[in-house]
N, C-alpha and C positions, 0 to 999 in steps of 0.2 A: 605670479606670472613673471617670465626669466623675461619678457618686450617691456619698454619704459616708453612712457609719455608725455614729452616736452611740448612744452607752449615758448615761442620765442616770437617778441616782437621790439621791432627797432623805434623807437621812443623819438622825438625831436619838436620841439615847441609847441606842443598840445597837448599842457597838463591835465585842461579840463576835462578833455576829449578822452584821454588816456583812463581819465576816472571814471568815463562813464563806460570803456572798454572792461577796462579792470571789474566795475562791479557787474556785468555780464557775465565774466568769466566765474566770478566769485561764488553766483546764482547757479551756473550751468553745471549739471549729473558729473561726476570726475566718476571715471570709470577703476578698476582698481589698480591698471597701470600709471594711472595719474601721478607725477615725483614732483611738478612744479611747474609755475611761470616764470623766465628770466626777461626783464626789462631792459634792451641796454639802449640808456641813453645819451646821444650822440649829438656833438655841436656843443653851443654854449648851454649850460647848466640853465633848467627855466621852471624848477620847482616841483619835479617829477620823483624825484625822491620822498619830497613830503607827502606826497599825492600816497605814495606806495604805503609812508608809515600809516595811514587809517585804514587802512585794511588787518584784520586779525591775522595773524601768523599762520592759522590752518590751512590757511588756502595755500599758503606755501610761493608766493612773491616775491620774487629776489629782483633786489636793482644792481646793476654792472654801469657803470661811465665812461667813456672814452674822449676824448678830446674831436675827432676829427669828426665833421659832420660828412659822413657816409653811412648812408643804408647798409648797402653790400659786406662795410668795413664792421659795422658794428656787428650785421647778423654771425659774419666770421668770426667774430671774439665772441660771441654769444657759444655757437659751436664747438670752440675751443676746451669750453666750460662743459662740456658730455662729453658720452665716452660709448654712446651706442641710443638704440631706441628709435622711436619713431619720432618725429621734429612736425608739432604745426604752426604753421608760420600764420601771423595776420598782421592788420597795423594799427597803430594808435588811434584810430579815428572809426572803428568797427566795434560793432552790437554783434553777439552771438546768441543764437539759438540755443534753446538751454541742452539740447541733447546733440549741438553740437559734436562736443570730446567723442562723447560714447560712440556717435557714428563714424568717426574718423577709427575709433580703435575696434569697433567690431569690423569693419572695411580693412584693417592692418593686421586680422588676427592669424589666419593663414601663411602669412608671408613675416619674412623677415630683412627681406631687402628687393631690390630688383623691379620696385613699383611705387609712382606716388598716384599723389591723390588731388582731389578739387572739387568742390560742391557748391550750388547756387551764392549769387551776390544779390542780393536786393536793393534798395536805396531808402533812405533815411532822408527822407529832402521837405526837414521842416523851414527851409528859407524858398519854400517853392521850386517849381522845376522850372527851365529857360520854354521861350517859345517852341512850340514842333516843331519849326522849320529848321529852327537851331540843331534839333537833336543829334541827326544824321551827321554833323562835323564832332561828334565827342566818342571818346574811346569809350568803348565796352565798360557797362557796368559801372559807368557814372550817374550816368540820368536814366538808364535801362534795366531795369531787371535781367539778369544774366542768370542761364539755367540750360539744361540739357534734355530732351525729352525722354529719360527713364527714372520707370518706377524704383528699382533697386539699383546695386551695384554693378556696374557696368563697365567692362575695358573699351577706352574708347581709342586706340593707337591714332597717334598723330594728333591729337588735340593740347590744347595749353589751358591750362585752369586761370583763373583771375590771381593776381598776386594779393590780394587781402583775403583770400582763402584756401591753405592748400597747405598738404602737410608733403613731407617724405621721409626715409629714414636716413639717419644721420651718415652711415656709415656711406649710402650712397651719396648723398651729401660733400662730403670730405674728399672719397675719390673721384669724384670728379673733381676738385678743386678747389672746390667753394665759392661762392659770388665772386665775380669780375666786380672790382673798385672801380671801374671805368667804367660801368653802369649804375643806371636808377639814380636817386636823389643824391645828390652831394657826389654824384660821380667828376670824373676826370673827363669828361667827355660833355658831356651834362646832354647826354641821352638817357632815355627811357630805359624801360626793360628787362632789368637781374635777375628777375621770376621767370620772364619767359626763356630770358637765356641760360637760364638755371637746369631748364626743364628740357629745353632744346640739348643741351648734353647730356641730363639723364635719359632723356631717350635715345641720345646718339649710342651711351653705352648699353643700350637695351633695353632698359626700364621699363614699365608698360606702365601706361597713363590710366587711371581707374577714377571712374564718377561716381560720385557718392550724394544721392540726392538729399538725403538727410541730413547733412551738414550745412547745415544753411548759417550763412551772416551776410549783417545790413551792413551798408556804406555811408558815411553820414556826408550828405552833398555839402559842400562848405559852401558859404554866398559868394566866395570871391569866384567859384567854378563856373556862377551863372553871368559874368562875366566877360564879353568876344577877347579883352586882351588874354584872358585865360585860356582859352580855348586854341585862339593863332597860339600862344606858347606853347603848352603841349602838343599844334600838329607841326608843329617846328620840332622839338624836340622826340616826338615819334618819327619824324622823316630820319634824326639823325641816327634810330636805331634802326630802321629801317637798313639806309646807305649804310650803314659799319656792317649790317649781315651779307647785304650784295659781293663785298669786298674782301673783307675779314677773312685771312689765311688761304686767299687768292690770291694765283700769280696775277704780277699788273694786267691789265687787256685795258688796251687804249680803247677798244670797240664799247666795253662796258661804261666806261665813264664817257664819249661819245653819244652814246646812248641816253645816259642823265644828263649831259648836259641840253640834250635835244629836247629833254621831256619838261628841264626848267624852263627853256625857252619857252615850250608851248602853254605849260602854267603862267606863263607873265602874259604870254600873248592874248590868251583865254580871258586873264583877270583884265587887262587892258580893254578888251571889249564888253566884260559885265560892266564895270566902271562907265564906259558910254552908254549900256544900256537906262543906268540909273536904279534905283533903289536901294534902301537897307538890305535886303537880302543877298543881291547884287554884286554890293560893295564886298559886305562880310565873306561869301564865295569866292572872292576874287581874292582875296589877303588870305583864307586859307591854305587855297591852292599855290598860294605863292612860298607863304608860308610852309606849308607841305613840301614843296620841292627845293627850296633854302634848304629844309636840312637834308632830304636824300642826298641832294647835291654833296652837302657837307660831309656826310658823314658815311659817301662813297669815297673820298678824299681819305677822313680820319682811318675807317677801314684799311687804305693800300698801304699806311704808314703804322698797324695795330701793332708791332711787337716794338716798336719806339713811342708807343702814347704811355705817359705818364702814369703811374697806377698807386696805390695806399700798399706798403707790405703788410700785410695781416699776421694774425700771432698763428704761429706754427699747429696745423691740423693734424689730427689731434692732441690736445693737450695733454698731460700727466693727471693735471687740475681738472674737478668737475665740480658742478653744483652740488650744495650741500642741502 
């Protein structure tokens, strides 16, 4: 088969976690475009390497390093390292379905560029899940099973797959850019988002968005997630993606920011009266929503100033160099 099939995931202080992704994968059918996993692990060194060497050499595991703790930065140097194929992305902290590969690459066999992919997230939440009332303030496919409702393969135009599950091909990959370093973890921004926005340009260039229900992986709930400070930080930090899409490569409009700044107010105003209402519930709503619109706010701000925000240069797409 002339189509390859990479596994790429960005690594960062979850060796445990990573071992227990790694032997998922190690388990799961490799179809016969299967060439490898590359691991790049990003930030300070924390024993991911050792993790890699117990694993037998068949499965085909390669670890990469890079100093700079960025997601975006490291999937780009991962990238660097191909030269074509089809790329499934997932993260350190994810269980796969053993027929995973195979449904991603019977879903890619037809095409060789111009469409990605995305298939159910389940949850792993052996530290318990938070109260219900809690649920409704956590992003997709945290404490939710995330899914689609079809049986096969499906173009779903306009939709975004979850970023712990979703492949595409490299080549479309590259020309779009490759990850914005000013998003996701260890971004410049310290906004959410690289997947989505990843996705959001391959469909800008036309891409067509394809669900693929057999591709299924779990998400392992971490205990710090069932946490409210955890939660106000990620809707702080989705606000800030949010506000940088409102903005982002718009001429300034005083009316737009105008507008956020009116809807912060009315967040504070809101959270001001749950607070007299009284209760836990209450309280936690009211620092959401406050929270939630701190970062719109901001990050309509960071937005009207995008081509002077700070960024990681990545090693040059594509490289010469590929995985061996």
């Amino acid at each position: 088969m002339g189509r390859e099939l990479w596994v790429l995931i960005a690594a960062a202080g979850k060796p445990e976690l990573l071992a227990r992704t790694l032997k998922s994968l190690a388990k799961a059918c490799k179809p016969a475009s299967y060439r490898g996993t590359i691991v790049i692990e990003n930030g300070p060194r924390c024993g991911i390497e050792a993790v890699m060497r117990g694993f037998a050499t068949e499965h085909r595991f390669q670890h990469l390093y890079v100093s700079e703790g960025n997601k975006s930065h490291a999937l780009n140097c991962g990238l660097s390292r191909l030269d074509g194929g089809l790329v499934f992305m997932t993260d350190d902290d994810v269980r796969l379905d053993g027929d995973c590969l195979v449904a991603y690459d019977a879903a890619a066999s037809s095409s060789q560029t111009g469409e990605f992919f995305g298939g159910p997230v389940l949850i792993d939440a052996e530290h318990g899940l938070p109260p219900e009332w809690m649920r409704r303030f956590y992003p997709f496919s945290i404490v939710t099973p995330w899914s689609l409702p079809y049986a096969e393969r499906t173009a779903t135009p306009g939709r975004n797959f979850m970023g712990t599950n979703w492949a595409a091909f490299a080549s479309d990959l590259v020309a779009a850019g490759g990850f914005d370093t000013r998003v996701g973890p260890g971004g410049t921004t310290g906004s959410t988002g690289q997947e989505t926005d990843m996705q959001l340009r391959l469909a800008a260039r036309g891409a067509r968005a394809v669900y693929v229900p057999d591709a299924v992986a779990w998400h392992h709930l971490h205990r710090e997630f069932l946490e409210p400070e955890w939660v106000l930080k990620r809707a702080y930090r989705h606000g800030l993606e949010w506000g940088i899409r409102q903005t982002r490569g718009k001429r300034f409009s005083a009316h737009l920011l105008a507008h956020g700044a009116l809807r912060r107010w009315n967040a504070n105003t809101k959270g001001l009266v749950l607070r007299l209402i009284g209760g836990e519930q209450q309280r936690f709503e009211a620092a959401f929503h406050e929270a939630k619109w701190r970062g719109r706010w901001e990050g309509m701000q960071i937005g009207c100033r995008w081509d002077q925000t700070a960024k990681i240069r990545s090693e040059t797409l594509p490289s010469t160099a590929r995985a061996a």
